[in-house]
C-alpha positions as CSV (number, residue, x, y, z in Angstrom):
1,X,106.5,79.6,40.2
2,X,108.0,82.4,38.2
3,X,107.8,85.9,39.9
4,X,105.7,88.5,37.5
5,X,107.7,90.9,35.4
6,X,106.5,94.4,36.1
7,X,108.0,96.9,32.8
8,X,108.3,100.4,34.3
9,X,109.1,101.7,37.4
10,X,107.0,104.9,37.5
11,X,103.9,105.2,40.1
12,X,101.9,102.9,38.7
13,X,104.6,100.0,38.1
14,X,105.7,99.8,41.4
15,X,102.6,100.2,43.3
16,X,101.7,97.1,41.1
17,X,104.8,95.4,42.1
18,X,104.0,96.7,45.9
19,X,100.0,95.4,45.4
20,X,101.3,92.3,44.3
21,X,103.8,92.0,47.1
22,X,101.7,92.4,49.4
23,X,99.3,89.5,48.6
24,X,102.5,87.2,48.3
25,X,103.6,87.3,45.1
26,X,107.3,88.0,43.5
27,X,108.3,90.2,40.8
28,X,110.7,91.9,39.1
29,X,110.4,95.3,38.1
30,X,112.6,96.2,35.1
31,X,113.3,100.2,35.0
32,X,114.8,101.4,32.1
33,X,116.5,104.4,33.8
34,X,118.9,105.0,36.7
35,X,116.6,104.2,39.6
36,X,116.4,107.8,40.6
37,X,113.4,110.3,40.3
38,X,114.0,113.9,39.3
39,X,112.7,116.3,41.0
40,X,110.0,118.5,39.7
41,X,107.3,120.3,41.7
42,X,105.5,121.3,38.8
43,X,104.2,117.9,37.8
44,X,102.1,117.3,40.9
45,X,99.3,114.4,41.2
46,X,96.1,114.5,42.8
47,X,94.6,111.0,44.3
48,X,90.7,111.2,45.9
49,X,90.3,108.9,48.8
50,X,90.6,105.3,47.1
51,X,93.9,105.7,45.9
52,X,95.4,107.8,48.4
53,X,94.4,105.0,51.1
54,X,96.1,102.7,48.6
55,X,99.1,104.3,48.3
56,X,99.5,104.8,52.3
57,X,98.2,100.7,52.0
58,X,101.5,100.0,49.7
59,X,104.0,101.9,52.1
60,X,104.6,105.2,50.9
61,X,105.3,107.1,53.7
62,X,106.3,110.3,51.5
63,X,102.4,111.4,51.3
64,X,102.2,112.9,54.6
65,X,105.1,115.2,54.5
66,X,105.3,116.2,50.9
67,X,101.6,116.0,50.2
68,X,98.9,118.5,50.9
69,X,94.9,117.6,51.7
70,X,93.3,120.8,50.7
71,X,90.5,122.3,53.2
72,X,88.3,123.5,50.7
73,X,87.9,124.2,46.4
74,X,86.7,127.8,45.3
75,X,85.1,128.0,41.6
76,X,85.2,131.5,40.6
77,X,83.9,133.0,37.2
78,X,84.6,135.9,35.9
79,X,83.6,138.7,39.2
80,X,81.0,136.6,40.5
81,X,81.0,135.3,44.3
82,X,83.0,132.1,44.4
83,X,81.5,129.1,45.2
84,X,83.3,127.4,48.3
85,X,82.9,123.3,49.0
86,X,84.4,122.6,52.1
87,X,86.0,119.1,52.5
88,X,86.5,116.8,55.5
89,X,90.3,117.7,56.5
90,X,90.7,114.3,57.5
91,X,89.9,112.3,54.3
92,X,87.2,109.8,55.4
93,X,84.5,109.1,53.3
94,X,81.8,109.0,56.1
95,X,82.1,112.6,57.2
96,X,79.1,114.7,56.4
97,X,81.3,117.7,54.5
98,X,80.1,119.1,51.6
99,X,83.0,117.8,49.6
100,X,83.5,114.9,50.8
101,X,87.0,113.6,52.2
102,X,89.9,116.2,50.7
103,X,91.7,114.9,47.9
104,X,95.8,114.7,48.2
105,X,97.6,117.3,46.4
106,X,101.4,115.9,46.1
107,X,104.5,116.1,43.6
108,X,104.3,113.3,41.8
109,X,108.6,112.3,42.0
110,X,107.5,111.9,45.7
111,X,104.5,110.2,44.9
112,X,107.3,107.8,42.8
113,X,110.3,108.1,45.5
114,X,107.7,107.1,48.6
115,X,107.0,103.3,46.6
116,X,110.5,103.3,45.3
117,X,111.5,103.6,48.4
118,X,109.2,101.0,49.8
119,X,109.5,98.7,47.0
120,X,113.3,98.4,48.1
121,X,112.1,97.3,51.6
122,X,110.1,94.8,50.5
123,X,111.6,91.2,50.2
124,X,109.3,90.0,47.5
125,X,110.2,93.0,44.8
126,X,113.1,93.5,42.6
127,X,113.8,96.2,41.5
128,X,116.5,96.3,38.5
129,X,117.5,99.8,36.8
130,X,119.5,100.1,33.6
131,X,116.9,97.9,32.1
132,X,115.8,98.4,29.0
133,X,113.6,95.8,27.2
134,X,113.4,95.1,23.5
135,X,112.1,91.8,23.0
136,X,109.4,89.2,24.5
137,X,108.2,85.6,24.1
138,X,105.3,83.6,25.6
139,X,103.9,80.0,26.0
140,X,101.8,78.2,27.9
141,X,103.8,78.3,30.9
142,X,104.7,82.4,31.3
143,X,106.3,85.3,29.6
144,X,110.2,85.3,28.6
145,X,111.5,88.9,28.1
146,X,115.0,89.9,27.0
147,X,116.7,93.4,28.5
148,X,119.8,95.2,27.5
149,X,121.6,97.6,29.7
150,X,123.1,96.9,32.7
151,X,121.7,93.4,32.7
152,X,121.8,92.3,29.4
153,X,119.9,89.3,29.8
154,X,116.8,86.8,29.8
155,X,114.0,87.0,32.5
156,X,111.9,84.4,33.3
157,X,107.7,85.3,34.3
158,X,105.0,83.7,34.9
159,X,103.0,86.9,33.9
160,X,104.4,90.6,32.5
161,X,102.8,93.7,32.6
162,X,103.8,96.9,30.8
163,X,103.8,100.2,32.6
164,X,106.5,101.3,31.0
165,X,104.6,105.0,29.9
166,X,102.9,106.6,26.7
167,X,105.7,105.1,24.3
168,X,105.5,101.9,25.7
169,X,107.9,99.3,24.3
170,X,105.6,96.3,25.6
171,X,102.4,97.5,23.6
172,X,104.8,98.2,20.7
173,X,106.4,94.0,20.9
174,X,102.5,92.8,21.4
175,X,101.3,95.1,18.3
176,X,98.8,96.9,19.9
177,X,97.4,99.7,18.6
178,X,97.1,103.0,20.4
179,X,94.3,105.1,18.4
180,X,93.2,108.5,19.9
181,X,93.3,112.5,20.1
182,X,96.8,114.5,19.9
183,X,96.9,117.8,21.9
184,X,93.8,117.7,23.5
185,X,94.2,120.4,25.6
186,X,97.7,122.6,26.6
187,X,98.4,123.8,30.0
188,X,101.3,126.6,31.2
189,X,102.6,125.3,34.5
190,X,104.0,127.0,37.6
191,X,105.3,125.7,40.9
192,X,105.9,129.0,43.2
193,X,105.9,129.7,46.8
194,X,103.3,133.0,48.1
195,X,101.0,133.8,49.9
196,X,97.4,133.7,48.9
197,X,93.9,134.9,50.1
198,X,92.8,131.5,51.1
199,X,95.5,129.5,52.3
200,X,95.2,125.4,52.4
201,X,92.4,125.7,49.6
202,X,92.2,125.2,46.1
203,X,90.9,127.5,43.3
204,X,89.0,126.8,39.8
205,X,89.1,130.8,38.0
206,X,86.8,131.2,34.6
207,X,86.7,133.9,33.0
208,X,86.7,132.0,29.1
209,X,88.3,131.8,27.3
210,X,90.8,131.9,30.2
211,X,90.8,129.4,32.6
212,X,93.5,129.1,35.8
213,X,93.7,126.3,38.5
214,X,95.6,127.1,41.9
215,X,96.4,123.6,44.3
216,X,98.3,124.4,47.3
217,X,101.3,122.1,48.5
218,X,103.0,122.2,51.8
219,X,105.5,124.4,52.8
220,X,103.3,128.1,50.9
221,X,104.4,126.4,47.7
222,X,101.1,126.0,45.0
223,X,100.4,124.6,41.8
224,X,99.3,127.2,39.1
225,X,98.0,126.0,35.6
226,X,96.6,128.3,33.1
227,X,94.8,126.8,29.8
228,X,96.6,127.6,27.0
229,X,95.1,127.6,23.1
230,X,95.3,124.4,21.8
231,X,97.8,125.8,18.7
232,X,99.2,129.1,20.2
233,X,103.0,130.9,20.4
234,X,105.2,129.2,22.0
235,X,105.6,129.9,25.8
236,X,108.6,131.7,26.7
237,X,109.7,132.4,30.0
238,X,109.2,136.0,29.8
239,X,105.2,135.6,29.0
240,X,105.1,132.7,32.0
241,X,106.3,135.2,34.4
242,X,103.9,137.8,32.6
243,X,101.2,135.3,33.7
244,X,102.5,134.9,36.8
245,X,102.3,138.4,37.9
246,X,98.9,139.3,36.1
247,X,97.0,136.1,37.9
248,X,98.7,137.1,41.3
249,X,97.9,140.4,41.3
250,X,94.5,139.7,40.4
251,X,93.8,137.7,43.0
252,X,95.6,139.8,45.6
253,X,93.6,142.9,45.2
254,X,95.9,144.8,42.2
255,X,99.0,144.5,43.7
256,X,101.6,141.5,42.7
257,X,102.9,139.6,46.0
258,X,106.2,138.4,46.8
259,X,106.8,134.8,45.1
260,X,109.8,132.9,44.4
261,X,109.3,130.8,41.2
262,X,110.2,126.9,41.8
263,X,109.6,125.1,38.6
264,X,107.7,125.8,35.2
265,X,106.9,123.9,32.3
266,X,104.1,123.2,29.6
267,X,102.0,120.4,29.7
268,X,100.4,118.9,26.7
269,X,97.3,116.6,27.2
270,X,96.6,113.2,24.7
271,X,93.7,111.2,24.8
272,X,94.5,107.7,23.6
273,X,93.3,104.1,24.7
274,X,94.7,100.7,23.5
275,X,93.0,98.8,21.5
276,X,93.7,95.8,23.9
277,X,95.0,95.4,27.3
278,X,95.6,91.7,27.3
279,X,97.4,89.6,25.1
280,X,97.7,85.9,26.7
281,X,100.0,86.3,29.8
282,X,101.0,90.2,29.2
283,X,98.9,93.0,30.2
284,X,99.0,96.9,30.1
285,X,98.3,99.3,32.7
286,X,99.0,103.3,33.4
287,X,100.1,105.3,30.7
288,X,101.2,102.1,28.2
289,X,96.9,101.5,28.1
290,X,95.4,104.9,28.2
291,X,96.4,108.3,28.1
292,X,93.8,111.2,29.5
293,X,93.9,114.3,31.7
294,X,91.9,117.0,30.2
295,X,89.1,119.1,32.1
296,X,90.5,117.9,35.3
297,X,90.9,114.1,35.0
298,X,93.9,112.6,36.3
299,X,96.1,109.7,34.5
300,X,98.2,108.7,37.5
301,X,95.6,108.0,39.3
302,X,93.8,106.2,36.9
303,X,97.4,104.1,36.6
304,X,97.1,103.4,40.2
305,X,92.9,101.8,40.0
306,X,94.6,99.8,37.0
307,X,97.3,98.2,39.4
308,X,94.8,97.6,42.1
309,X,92.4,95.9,40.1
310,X,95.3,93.5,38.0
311,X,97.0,92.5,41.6
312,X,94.1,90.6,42.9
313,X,93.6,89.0,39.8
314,X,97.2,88.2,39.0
315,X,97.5,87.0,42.8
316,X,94.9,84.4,42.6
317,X,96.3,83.3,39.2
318,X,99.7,82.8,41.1
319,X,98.3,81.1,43.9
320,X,95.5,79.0,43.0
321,X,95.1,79.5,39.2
322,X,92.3,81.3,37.6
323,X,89.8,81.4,35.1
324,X,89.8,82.9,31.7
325,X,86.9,84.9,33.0
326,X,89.0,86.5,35.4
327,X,92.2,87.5,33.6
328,X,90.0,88.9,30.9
329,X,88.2,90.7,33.4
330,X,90.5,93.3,33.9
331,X,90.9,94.4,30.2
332,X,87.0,94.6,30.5
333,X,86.7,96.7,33.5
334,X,89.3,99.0,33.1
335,X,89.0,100.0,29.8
336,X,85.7,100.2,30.0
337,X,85.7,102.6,32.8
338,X,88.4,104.6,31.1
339,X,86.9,104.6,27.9
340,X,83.6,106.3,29.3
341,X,85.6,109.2,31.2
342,X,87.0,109.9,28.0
343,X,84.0,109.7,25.7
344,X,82.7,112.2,28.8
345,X,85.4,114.5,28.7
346,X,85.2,114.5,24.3
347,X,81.4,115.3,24.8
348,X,82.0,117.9,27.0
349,X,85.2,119.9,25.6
350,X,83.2,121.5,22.3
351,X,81.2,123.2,24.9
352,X,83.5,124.1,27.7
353,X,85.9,125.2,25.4
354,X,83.8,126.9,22.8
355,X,84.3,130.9,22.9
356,X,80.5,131.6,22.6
357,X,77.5,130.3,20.6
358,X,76.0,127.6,22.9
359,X,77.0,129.9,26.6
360,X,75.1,132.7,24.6
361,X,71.8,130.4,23.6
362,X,71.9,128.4,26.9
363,X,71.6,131.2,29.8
364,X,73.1,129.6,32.7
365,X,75.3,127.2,30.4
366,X,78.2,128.9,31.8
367,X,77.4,128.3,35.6
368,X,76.7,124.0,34.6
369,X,80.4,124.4,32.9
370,X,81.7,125.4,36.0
371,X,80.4,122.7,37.9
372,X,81.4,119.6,35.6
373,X,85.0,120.9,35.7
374,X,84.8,121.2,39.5
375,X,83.2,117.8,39.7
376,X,85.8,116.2,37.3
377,X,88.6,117.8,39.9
378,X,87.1,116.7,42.4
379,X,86.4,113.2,41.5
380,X,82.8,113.3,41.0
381,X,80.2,112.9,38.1
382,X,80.9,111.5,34.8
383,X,84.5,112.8,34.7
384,X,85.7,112.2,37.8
385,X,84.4,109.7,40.1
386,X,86.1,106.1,41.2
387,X,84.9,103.5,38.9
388,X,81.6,101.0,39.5
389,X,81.8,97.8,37.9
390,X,78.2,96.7,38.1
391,X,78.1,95.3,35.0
392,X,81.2,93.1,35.1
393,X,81.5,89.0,33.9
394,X,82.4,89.1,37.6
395,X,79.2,90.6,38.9
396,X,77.4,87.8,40.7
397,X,73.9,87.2,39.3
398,X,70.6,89.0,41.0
399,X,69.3,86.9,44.2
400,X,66.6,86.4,46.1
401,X,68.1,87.6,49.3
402,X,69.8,90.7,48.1
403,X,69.4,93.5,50.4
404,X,69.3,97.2,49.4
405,X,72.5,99.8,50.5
406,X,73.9,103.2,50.0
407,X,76.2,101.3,47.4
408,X,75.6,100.3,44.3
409,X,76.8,96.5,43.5
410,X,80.0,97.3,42.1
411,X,80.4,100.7,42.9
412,X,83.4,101.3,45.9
413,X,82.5,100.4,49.6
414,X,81.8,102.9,51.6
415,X,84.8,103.1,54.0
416,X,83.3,102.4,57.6
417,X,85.0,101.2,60.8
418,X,85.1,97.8,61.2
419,X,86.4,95.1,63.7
420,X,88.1,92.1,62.7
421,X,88.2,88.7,65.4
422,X,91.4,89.9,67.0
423,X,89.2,93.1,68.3
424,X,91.2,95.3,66.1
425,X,88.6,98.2,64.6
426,X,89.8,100.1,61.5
427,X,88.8,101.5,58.6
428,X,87.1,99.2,56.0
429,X,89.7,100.2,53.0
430,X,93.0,99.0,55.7
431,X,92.0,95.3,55.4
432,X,92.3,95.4,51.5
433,X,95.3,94.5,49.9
434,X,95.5,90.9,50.9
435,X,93.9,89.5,47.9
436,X,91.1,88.4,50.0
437,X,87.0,88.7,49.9
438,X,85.7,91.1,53.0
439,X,82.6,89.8,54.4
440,X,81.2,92.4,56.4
441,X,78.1,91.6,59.3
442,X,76.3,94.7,59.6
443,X,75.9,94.5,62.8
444,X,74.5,97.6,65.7
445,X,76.3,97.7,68.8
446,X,79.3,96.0,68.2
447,X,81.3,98.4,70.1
448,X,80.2,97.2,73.3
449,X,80.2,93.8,72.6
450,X,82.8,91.0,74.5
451,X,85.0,90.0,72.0
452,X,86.0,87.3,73.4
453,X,82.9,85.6,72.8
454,X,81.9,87.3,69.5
455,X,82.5,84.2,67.2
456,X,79.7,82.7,69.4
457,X,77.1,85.2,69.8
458,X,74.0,85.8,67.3
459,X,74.7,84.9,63.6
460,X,78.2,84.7,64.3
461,X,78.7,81.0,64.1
462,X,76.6,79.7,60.9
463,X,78.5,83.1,59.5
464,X,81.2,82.4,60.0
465,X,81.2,78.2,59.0
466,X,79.9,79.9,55.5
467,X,82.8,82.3,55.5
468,X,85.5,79.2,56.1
469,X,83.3,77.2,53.3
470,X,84.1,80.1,50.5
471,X,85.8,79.1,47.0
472,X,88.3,81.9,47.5
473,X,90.2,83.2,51.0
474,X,87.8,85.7,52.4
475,X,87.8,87.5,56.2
476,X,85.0,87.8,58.1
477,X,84.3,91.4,59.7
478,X,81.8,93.4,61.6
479,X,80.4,96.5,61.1
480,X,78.1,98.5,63.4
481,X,77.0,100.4,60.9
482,X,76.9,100.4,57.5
483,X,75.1,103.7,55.0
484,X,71.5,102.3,54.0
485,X,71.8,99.0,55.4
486,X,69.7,97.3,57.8
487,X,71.2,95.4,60.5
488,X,72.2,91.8,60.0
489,X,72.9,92.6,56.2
490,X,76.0,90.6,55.1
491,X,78.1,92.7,52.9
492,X,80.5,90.9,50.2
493,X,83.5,93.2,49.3
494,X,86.0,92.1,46.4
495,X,89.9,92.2,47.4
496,X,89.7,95.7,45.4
497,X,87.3,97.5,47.5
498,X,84.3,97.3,45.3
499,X,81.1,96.0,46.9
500,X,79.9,92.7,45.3
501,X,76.7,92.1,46.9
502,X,74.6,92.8,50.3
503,X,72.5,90.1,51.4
504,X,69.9,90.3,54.0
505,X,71.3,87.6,56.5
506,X,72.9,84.8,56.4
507,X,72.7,82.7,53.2
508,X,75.4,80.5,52.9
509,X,74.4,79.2,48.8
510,X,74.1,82.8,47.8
511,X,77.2,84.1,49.6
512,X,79.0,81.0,48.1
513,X,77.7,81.6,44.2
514,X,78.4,85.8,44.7
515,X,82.1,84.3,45.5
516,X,82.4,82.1,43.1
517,X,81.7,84.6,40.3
518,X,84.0,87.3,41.6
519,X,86.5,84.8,41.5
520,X,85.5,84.0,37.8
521,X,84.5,80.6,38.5
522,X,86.8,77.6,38.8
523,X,90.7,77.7,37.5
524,X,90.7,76.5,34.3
525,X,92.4,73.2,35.7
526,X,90.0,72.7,38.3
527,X,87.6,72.7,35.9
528,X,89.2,71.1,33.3
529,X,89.7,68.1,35.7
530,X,86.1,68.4,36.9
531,X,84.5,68.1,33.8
532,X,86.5,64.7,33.1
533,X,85.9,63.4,36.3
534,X,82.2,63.9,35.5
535,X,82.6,62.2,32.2
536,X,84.1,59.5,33.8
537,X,81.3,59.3,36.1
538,X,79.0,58.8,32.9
C-alpha cells in the first residue's frame, strides 16, 4: 500500500509522520524548505504533560537539554502579593502538587530539530526538502500530489495531510475556507539571559492595561512577552529595550540587572478555523486547520493533539481499513475541541482586555481575570485544558456494567504505573503510540505479585481470552491502582490516551461493543461484504 504524504515539515508534520511510523506505517514528508530550522529563542513552545510525553514517545531527545520544566507560576497584579502554584518538578500527573505536573518550556526550532532529527532515524519516514507542492488529485484508491523543486515530480499516497502552516497550499487546492479574527492580540517578544528573583519559575504580571509574561529556559535565558495594543506604533528596537529595562528593574527592586539580549521580535496572534478538515483521503492538521494563541493558548501544541489523534485513525485505515465513522471522526473531534477554546478565549477577551467598565462594576472581576489567564497557561479550564471527547461518534454507548472513575469517558487517562505481561511497569502514557486499545485491570497489589503466573491468577484468564477476542489489536495491562476506581474495574483506553470506558469486571460483550465503536465499526469492506453475505443468506 501507498505510504501517507505528510505536507509540512514543521512540529506538527513530523510528529505525524513519527506517530505514524511508529504504528507501522510509511510516509513521505514533503518540506518545502531546505530541511534546516533557524534558530530563534524567542519563539518558544509550551507542551503540558500529554504532549510533552508524546514528543519524548516520538523520539525527540532535544527536550531534555534545551527545554525547561518550570518549578512554580507567580500571578502578580498590580502591588498585590503574588500568588505562587507550585508544580510537581517531575511532570507526572499523579503527584499531589498544587499545579499539577510542570509544563515544558522549550524553543520551538528545538522542539522542530529533536523530530527532525528523529524522523531521519526512522526507516519508515521520508523526509524530502526542496518540495514545494502545487497541485493534487484523488480517487478511490489514494491521493496523487505533484511537487516542484528539487524533485519536480509525482507522489503516490494512499492518504495526504496538510501541515504545511497558516498559508497552507493543501487547504488552498481542496478550497477550504479559512474564516476567522485578524490580529487578535499583539505581543513584543524578548529572549535574554539574567538573573531574576525567582529562578526556575514562571511569572503572569497585571497591572492593565499592561500585562507581561516571564518563562524561564535553561541556561538563565527567559522568555519575556509584553501585550501590546491591538493597533499601536510600531515597535522599534529602541522602545523594546526601553521595555526591557523598565520591566527588569521593576522586578529587581529599582535597579536594572545585567542581561544580554538574545533574540526579539513581535508576535501577532489570528484566530481562524477551517471550515473543513477532511475532504475524502486529505486532511488538515496544525496551523493549515486552525490558528489560535491569545490569552495563553498554545497552537503548537494543539498541532501536536491533532497528529496524535489522525495517526491512530490513519493506522488502522492502512492496516485493516476503516469506517467512514472513523476517518470523519477526527474532523469532529478536533475541531470541535478547538472551536470551543476559541469561542472561550472570544468570550473572554472584551473583558480581560477592556480598560475599565465591567473590573469597575464587578469588584473582584479583576482577581477571576487573573485566574482564567493563569489557568489557560497552565492548561486548565475552558482555555487550556487537554481535550475530552465524551461526546464523540466513537464514544461507546452507556452500559450496564459501567463503573464510576476519576475520569470522565473521554477525557485523558490519568497517567498511572502499570505492568504489562513481560513484568515491565511504566507509566500508562509509554505504551501509547502503537495504534493499539489499552485494557487496564485495576487491580491492588500487583507489585508483589509472581509474574510468572499472573496470566493465571484471579480474572486474569477470562480477561485476558476477551482481550485476544477484541475487533481491533488491544494490550492487556494491570494497574494497582487507578484514581476513583474500585478494584477489579477494567479500564478501556483508545490508542490516543483518552479513556473509553471503565467497567466493573469482566464483561467480555460490553468490552467487545466499547471496542468496536472506538474503532468506528466494521471497515467499510468488511461490512460491505457482510451485508451481502447476509443477503445471500436470505
Amino acid at each position: 500500500m501507498d505510504p501517507v504524504i505528510v505536507v509540512g515539515a514543521g512540529p506538527v508534520g513530523l510528529a505525524l509522520a513519527l506517530a505514524l511510523g511508529g504504528q507501522g506505517v510509511p510516509s513521505v514528508v514533503l518540506d518545502d524548505g531546505p530541511g534546516k530550522d533557524e534558530s530563534r529563542p524567542a519563539r518558544t513552545v509550551v507542551l503540558h504533560a500529554d504532549t510533552a510525553a508524546m514528543a519524548a514517545r516520538l523520539g525527540c531527545a532535544t527536550l531534555r537539554d534545551e527545554g525547561s520544566r518550570w518549578t512554580a507560576w507567580r500571578t502578580a497584579r498590580r502591588r498585590q502579593e503574588p500568588v505562587r502554584i507550585p508544580f510537581d518538578p517531575w511532570g507526572s500527573t499523579t503527584a499531589g502538587a498544587e499545579g499539577g505536573p510542570a509544563p515544558l518550556h522549550v524553543p520551538q526550532h528545538a522542539l522542530a530539530r529533536g523530530l527532525r532529527d528523529a524522523a531521519h532515524a526512522h526507516p519508515l519516514v521520508r523526509l524530502v526538502p526542496e518540495s514545494r507542492l502545487d497541485a493534487l488529485e484523488q480517487d478511490d484508491h489514494g491521493v496523487t500530489a505533484h511537487t516542484r523543486g528539487a524533485e519536480t515530480t509525482w507522489w503516490r499516497g494512499s492518504y495526504l495531510v496538510g501541515c504545511d502552516g497558516a498559508r497552507s497550499t493543501v487547504r488552498k487546492l481542496l478550497g477550504i475556507r479559512f474564516p476567522g479574527r485578524t490580529a487578535v492580540e499583539r505581543y513584543a517578544v524578548a529572549a535574554l539571559r539574567t538573573e531574576l528573583p525567582w529562578p526556575d519559575e514562571a511569572l503572569l504580571h497585571r497591572d492593565p492595561p499592561e500585562e507581561v509574561t516571564a518563562r524561564p529556559l535553561p541556561d538563565g535565558v527567559w522568555r519575556l512577552d509584553w501585550l501590546l495594543p491591538p493597533r499601536g506604533d510600531l515597535v522599534t528596537p529602541d522602545v523594546l529595550v526601553s521595555r526591557v529595562r523598565d520591566t527588569l528593574a521593576r522586578w529587581c527592586g529599582g535597579s536594572t540587572p545585567a542581561y544580554e539580549l538574545i533574540d526579539t521580535g513581535v508576535h501577532t496572534l489570528h484566530h481562524r478555523l477551517a471550515r473543513r478538515w477532511r475532504v475524502d483521503r486529505a486532511f488538515l492538521a496544525g496551523d493549515a486547520a486552525h490558528l489560535l494563541g491569545a490569552l495563553g493558548t498554545q497552537g503548537v501544541e494543539e498541532g501536536l493533539r491533532d497528529a496524535e489523534n489522525l495517526a491512530w485513525k490513519l493506522a488502522q485505515a492502512w492496516h485493516q481499513g476503516a469506517s467512514r465513522t472513523l476517518l470523519d471522526s477526527y474532523q469532529a473531534e478536533r475541531r470541535t475541541d478547538v472551536a470551543a477554546r476559541l469561542r472561550a478565549a472570544d468570550q473572554a477577551m472584551p473583558a480581560l482586555r477592556s480598560s475599565g467598565g465591567l473590573r469597575v462594576l464587578v469588584p473582584g472581576s479583576g482577581k477571576a481575570h487573573a485566574a482564567l489567564l493563569t489557568d489557560a497557561h497552565l492548561g486548565r479550564g475552558p482555555l487550556g485544558a487537554a481535550p475530552a471527547y465524551g461526546r464523540s461518534v466513537l464514544a461507546p454507548a452507556p452500559s450496564e456494567g459501567a463503573s464510576p472513575t476519576a475520569t470522565e469517558p473521554g477525557a485523558l487517562a490519568a497517567d498511572v504505573p502499570v505492568t504489562a505481561p513481560d513484568g515491565t511497569t511504566v507509566p500508562l502514557r509509554d505504551r501509547l503510540g502503537g495504534g493499539r486499545l489499552l485494557v487496564v485491570l485495576v487491580a491492588p497489589g500487583t507489585g508483589v505479585w509472581d509474574r510468572r503466573h499472573w496470566l493465571q491468577a484471579g480474572l486474569m484468564p477470562r480477561l485476558a481470552a476477551a482481550v485476544s477476542a477484541l475487533p481491533a489489536r488491544a494490550e492487556l495491562l494491570v494497574a494497582d491502582a487507578y484514581p476513583g476506581a474500585a478494584a477489579h474495574t477494567v479500564l478501556l483506553v483508545r490508542p490516543d490516551g483518552h479513556l473509553a470506558a471503565a467497567f466493573a469486571g469482566v464483561r467480555p460483550a460490553e468490552l467487545y461493543e466499547a471496542a468496536d465503536a472506538v474503532r468506528g465499526g466494521a471497515p467499510e469492506g468488511v461490512r460491505a461484504t457482510v451485508a451481502s453475505e447476509a443477503g445471500a443468506a436470505e
